[in-house]
MMTF fields as JSON, N, C-alpha, C and O atoms, coordinates in Angstrom:
{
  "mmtfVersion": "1.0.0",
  "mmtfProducer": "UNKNOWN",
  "numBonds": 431,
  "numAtoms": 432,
  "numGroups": 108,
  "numChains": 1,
  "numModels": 1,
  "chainsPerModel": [1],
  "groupsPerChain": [108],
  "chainIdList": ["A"],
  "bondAtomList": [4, 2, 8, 6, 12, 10, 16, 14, 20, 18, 24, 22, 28, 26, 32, 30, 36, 34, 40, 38, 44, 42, 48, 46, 52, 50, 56, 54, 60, 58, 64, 62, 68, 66, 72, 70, 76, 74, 80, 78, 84, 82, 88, 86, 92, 90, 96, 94, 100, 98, 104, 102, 108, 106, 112, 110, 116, 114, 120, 118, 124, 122, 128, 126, 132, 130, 136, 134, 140, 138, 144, 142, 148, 146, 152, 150, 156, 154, 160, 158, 164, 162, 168, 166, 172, 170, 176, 174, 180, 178, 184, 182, 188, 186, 192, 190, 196, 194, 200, 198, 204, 202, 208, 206, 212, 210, 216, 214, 220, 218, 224, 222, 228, 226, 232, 230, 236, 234, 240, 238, 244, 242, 248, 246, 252, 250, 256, 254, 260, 258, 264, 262, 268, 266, 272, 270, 276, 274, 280, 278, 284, 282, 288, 286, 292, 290, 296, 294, 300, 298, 304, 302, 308, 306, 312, 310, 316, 314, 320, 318, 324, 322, 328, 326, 332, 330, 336, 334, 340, 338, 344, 342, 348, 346, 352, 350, 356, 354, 360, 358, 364, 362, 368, 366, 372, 370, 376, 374, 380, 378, 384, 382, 388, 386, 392, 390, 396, 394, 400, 398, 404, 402, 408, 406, 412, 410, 416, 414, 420, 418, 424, 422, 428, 426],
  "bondOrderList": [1, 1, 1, 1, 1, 1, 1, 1, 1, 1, 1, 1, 1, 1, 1, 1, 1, 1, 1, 1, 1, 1, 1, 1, 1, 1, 1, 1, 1, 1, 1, 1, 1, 1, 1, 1, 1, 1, 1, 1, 1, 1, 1, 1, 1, 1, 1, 1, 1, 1, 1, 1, 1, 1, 1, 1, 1, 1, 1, 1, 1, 1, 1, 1, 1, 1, 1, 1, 1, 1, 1, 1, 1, 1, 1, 1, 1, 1, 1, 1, 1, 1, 1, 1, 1, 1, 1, 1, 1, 1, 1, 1, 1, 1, 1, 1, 1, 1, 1, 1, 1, 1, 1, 1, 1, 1, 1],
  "groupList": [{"groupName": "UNK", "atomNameList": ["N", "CA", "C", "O"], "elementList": ["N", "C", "C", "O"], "formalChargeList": [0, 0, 0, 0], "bondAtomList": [1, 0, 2, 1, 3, 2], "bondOrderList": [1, 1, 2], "singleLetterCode": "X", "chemCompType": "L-PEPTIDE LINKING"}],
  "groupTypeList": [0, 0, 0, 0, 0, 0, 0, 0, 0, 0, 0, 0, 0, 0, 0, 0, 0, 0, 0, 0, 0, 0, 0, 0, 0, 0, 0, 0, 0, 0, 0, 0, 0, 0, 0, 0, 0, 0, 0, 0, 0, 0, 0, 0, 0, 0, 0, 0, 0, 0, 0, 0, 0, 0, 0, 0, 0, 0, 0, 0, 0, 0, 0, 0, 0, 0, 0, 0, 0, 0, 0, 0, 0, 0, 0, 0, 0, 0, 0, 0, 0, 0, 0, 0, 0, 0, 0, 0, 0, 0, 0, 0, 0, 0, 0, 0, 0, 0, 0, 0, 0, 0, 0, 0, 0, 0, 0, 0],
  "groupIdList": [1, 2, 3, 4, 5, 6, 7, 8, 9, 10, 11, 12, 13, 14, 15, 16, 17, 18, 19, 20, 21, 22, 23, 24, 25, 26, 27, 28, 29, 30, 31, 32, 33, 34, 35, 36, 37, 38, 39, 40, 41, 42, 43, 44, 45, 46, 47, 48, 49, 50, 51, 52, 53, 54, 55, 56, 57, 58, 59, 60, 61, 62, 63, 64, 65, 66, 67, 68, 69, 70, 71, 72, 73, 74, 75, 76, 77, 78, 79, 80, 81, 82, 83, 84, 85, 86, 87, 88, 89, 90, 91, 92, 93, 94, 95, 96, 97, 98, 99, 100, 101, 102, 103, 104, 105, 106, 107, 108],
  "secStructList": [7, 5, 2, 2, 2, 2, 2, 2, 2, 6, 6, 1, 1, 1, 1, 1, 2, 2, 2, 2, 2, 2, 2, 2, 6, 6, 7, 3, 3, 3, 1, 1, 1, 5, 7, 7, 6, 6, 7, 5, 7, 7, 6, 6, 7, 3, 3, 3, 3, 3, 3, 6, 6, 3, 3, 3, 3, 3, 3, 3, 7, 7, 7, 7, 1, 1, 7, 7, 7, 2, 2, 2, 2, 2, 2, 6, 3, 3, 3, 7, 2, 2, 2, 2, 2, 2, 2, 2, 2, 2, 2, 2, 2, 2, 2, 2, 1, 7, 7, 6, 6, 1, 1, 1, 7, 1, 7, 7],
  "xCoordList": [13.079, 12.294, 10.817, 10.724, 9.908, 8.449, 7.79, 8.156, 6.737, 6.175, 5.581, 5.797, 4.51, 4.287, 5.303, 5.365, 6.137, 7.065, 8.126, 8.864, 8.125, 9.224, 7.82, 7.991, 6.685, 5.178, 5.427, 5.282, 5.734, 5.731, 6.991, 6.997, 8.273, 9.33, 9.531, 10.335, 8.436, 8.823, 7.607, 7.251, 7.141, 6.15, 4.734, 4.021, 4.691, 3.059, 2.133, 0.966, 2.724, 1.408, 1.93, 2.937, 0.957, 1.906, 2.21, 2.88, 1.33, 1.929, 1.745, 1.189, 2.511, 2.977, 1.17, 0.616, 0.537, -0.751, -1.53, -1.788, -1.991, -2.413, -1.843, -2.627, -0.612, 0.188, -0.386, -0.565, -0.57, -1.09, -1.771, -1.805, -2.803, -4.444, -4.426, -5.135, -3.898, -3.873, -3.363, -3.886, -2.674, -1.727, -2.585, -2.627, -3.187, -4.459, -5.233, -5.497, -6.111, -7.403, -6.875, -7.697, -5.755, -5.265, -5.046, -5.189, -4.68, -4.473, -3.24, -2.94, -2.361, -1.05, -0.557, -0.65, -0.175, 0.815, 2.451, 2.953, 2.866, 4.272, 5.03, 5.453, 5.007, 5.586, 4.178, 4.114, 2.914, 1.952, 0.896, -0.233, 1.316, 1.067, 0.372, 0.893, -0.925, -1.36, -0.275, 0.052, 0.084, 1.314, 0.112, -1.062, 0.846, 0.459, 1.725, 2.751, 1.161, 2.057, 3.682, 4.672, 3.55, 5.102, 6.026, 7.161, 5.006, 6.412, 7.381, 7.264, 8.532, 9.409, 9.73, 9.749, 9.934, 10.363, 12.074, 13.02, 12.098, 13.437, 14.225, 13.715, 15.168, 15.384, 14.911, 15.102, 14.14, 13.741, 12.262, 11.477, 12.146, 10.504, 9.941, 10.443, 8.423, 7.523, 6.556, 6.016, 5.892, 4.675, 3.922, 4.265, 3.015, 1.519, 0.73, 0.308, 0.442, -0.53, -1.372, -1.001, -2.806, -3.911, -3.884, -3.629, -4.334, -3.941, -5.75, -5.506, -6.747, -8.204, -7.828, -6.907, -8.419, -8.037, -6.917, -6.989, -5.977, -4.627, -4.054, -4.319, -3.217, -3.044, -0.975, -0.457, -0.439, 0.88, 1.636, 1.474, 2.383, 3.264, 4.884, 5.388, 5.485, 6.801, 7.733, 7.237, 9.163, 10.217, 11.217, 11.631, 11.497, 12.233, 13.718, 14.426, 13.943, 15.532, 16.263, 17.457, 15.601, 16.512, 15.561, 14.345, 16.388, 15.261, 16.119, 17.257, 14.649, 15.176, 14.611, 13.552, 15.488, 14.567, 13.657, 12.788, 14.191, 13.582, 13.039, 13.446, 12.031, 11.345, 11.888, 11.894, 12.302, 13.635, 12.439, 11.309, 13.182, 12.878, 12.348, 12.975, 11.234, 10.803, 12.098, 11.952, 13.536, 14.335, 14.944, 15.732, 14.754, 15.221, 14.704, 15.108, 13.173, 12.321, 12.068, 11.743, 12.278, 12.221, 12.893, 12.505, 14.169, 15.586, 14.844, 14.89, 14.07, 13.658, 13.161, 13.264, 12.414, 11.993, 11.671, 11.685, 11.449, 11.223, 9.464, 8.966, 9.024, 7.69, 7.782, 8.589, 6.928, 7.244, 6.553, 5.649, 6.888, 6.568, 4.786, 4.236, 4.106, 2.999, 2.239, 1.343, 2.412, 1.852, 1.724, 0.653, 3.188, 3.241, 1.534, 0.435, 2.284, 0.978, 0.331, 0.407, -0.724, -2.086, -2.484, -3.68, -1.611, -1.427, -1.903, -2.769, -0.878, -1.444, -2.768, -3.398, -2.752, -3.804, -5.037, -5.956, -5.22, -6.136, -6.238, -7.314, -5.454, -5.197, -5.728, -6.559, -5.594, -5.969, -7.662, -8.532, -7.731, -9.483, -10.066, -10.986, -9.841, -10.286, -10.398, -11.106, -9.529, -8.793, -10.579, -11.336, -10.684, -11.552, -13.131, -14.106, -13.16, -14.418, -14.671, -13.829, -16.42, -17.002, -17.317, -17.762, -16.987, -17.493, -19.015, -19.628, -19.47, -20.876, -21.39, -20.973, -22.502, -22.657, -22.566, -23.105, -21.366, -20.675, -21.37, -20.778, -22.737, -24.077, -25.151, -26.127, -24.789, -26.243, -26.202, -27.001, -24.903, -24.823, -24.953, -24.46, -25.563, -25.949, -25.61, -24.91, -26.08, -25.438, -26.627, -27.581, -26.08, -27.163, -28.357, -29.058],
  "yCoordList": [41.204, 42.366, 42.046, 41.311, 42.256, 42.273, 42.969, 44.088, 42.176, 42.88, 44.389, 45.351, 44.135, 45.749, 46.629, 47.687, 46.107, 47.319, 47.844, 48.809, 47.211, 47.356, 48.225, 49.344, 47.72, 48.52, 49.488, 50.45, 49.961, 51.675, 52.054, 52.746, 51.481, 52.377, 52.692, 53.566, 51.638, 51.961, 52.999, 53.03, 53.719, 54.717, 54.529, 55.278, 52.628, 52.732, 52.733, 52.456, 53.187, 53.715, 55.261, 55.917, 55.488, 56.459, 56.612, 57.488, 55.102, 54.648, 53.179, 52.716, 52.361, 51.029, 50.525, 49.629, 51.22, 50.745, 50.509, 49.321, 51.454, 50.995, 49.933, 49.337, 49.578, 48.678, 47.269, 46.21, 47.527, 46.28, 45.926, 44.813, 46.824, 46.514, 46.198, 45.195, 46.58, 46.085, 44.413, 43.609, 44.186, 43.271, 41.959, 40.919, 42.162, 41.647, 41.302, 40.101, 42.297, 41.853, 41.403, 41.485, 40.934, 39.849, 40.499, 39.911, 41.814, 42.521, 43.173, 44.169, 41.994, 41.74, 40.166, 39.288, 39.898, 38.77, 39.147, 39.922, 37.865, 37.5, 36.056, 34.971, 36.375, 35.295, 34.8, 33.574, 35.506, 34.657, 34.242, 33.952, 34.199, 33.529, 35.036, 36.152, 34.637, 35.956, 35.913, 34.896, 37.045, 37.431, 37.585, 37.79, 37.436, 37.952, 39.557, 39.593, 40.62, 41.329, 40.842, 41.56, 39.37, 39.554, 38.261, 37.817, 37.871, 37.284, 38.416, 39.635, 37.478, 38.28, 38.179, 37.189, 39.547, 39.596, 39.647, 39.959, 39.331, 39.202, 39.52, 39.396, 39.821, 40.421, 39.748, 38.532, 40.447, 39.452, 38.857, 38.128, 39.202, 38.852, 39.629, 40.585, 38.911, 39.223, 39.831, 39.067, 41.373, 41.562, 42.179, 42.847, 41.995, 42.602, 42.883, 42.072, 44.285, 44.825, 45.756, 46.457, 45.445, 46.005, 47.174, 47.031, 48.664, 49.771, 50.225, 50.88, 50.056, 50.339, 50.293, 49.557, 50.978, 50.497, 50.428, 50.273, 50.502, 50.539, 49.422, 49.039, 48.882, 47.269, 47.408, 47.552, 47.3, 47.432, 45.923, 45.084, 45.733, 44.262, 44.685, 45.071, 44.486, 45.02, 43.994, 43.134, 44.043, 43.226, 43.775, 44.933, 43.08, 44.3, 44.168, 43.161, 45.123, 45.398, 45.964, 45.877, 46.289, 46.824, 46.665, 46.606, 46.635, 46.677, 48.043, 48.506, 48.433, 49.257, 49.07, 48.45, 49.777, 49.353, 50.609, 50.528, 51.892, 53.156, 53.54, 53.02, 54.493, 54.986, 56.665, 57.736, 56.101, 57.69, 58.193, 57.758, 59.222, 60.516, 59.358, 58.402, 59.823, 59.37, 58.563, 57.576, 59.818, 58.742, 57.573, 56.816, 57.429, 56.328, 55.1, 53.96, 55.98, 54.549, 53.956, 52.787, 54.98, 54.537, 53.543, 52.57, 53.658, 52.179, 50.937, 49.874, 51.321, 49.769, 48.673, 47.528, 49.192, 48.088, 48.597, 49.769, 47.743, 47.785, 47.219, 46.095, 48.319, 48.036, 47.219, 47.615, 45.855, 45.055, 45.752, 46.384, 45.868, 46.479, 46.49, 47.464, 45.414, 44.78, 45.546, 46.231, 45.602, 46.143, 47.872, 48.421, 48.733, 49.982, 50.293, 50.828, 49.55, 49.791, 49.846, 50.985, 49.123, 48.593, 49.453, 49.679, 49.975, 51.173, 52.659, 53.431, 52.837, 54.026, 54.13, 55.048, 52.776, 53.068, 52.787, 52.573, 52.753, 53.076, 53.906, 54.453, 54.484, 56.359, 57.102, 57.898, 57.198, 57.602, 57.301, 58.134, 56.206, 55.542, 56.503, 57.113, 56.837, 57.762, 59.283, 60.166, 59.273, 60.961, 61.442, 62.391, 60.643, 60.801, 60.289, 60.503, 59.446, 58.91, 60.63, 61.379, 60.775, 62.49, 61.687, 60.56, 62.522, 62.66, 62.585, 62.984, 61.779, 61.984, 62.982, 63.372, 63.744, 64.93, 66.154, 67.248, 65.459, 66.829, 66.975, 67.722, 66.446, 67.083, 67.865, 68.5, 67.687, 68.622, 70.109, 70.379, 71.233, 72.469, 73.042, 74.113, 72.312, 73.122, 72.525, 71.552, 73.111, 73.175, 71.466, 71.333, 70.357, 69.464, 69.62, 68.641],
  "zCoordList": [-45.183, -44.821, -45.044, -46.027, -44.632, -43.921, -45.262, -45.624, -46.004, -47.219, -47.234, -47.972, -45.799, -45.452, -45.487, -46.115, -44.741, -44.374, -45.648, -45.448, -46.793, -47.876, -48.492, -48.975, -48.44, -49.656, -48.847, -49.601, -47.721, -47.22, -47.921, -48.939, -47.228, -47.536, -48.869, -49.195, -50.212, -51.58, -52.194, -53.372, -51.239, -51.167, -52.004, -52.672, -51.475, -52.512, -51.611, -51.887, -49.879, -48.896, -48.266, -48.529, -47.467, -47.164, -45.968, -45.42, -45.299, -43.665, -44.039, -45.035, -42.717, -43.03, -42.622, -43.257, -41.586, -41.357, -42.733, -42.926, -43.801, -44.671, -45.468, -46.207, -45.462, -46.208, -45.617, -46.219, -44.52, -43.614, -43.973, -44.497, -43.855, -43.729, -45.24, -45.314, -46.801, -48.014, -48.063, -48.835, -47.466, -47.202, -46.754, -47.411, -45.654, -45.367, -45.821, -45.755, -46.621, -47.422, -48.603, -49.515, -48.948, -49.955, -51.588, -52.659, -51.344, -52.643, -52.944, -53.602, -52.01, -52.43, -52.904, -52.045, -53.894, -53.91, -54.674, -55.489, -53.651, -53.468, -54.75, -54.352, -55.813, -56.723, -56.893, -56.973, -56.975, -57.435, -56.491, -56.886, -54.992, -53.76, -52.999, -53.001, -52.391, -51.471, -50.103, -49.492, -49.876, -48.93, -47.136, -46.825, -46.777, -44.746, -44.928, -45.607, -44.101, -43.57, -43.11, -42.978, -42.926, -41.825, -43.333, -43.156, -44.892, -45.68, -45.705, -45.58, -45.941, -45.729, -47.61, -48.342, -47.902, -49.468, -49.943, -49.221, -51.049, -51.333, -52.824, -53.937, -52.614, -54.064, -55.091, -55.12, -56.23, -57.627, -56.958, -57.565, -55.994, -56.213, -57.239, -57.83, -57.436, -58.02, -57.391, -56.59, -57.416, -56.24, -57.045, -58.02, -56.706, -57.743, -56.768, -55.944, -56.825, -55.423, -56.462, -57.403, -55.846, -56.367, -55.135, -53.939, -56.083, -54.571, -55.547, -56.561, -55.415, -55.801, -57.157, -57.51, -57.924, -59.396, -60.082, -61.301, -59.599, -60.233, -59.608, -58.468, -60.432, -60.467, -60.961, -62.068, -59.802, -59.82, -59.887, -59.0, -60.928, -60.781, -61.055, -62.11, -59.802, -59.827, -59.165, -58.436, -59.398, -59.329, -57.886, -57.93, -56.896, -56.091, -56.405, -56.384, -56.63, -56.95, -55.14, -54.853, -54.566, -53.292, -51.999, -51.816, -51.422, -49.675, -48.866, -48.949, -47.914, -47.336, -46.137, -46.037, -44.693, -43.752, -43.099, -42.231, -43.869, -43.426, -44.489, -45.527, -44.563, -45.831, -46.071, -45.465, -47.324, -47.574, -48.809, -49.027, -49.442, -50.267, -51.758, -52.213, -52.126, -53.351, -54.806, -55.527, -54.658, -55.608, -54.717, -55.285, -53.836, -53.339, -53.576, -53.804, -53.388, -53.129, -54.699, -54.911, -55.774, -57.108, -57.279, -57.926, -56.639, -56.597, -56.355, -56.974, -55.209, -55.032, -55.532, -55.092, -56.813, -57.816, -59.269, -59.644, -59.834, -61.456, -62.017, -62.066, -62.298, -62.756, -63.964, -64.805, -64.295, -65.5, -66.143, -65.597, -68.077, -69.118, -69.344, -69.857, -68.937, -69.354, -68.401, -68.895, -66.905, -66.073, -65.98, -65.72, -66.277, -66.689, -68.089, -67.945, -69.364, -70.345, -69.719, -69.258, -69.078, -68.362, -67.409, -67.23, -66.756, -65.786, -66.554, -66.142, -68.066, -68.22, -69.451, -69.976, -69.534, -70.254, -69.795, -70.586, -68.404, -67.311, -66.966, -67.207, -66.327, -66.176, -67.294, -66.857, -68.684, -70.183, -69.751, -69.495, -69.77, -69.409, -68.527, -69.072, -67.358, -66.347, -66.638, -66.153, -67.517, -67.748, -69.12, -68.914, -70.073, -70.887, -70.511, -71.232, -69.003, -69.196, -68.294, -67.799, -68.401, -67.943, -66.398, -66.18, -65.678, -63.837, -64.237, -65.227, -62.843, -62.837, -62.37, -61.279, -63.073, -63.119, -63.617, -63.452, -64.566, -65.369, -66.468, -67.248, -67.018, -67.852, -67.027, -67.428, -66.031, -65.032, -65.841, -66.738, -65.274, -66.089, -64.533, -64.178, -63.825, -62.382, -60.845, -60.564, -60.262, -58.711, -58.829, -59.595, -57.746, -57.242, -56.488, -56.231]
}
């Protein structure tokens, strides 16, 4: 199955076009290796896709060739332990740093 097309159906786009176009500018790899849209992935890969600041490294446990309902697409792989931490303690990072702007008090 086609890397784009498994990054849609495992709902980390929310069309296969953006999966592409990520796929492309090289902020996917495949076992380590920058992927093209058409590698084909395979069970027990390794994929690490940068989606803007969040930095996903996951294992595929299933392929699909249609993009089903969110628990489905959970089946499809296993986020590694190291990458989850790093994940939320980025999210935590964002959640406490202040929006710019949010000392003004007033309209811009």
């Amino acid at each position: 199955m086609r890397v784009d097309k498994w990054l849609w159906a495992a709902r980390f786009f929310k069309t296969r076009g953006l999966a592409t176009e990520t796929v492309l500018r090289g902020r996917v790899h495949v076992n380590g290796v920058r992927a093209k849209p058409a590698k084909e992935v395979r069970l027990g890969d390794l994929l690490e896709i940068s989606v803007g600041e969040v930095r996903w490294a996951v294992t595929v446990r299933g392929l699909a060739d249609k993009r089903g309902p969110a628990t489905v697409a959970a089946t499809l792989y296993d986020e590694t332990p190291e990458s989850r931490v790093a994940r939320e303690r980025k999210a935590a990072e964002r959640r406490l740093s202040r929006p710019l702007g949010a000392d003004l008090g007033a309209r811009p």
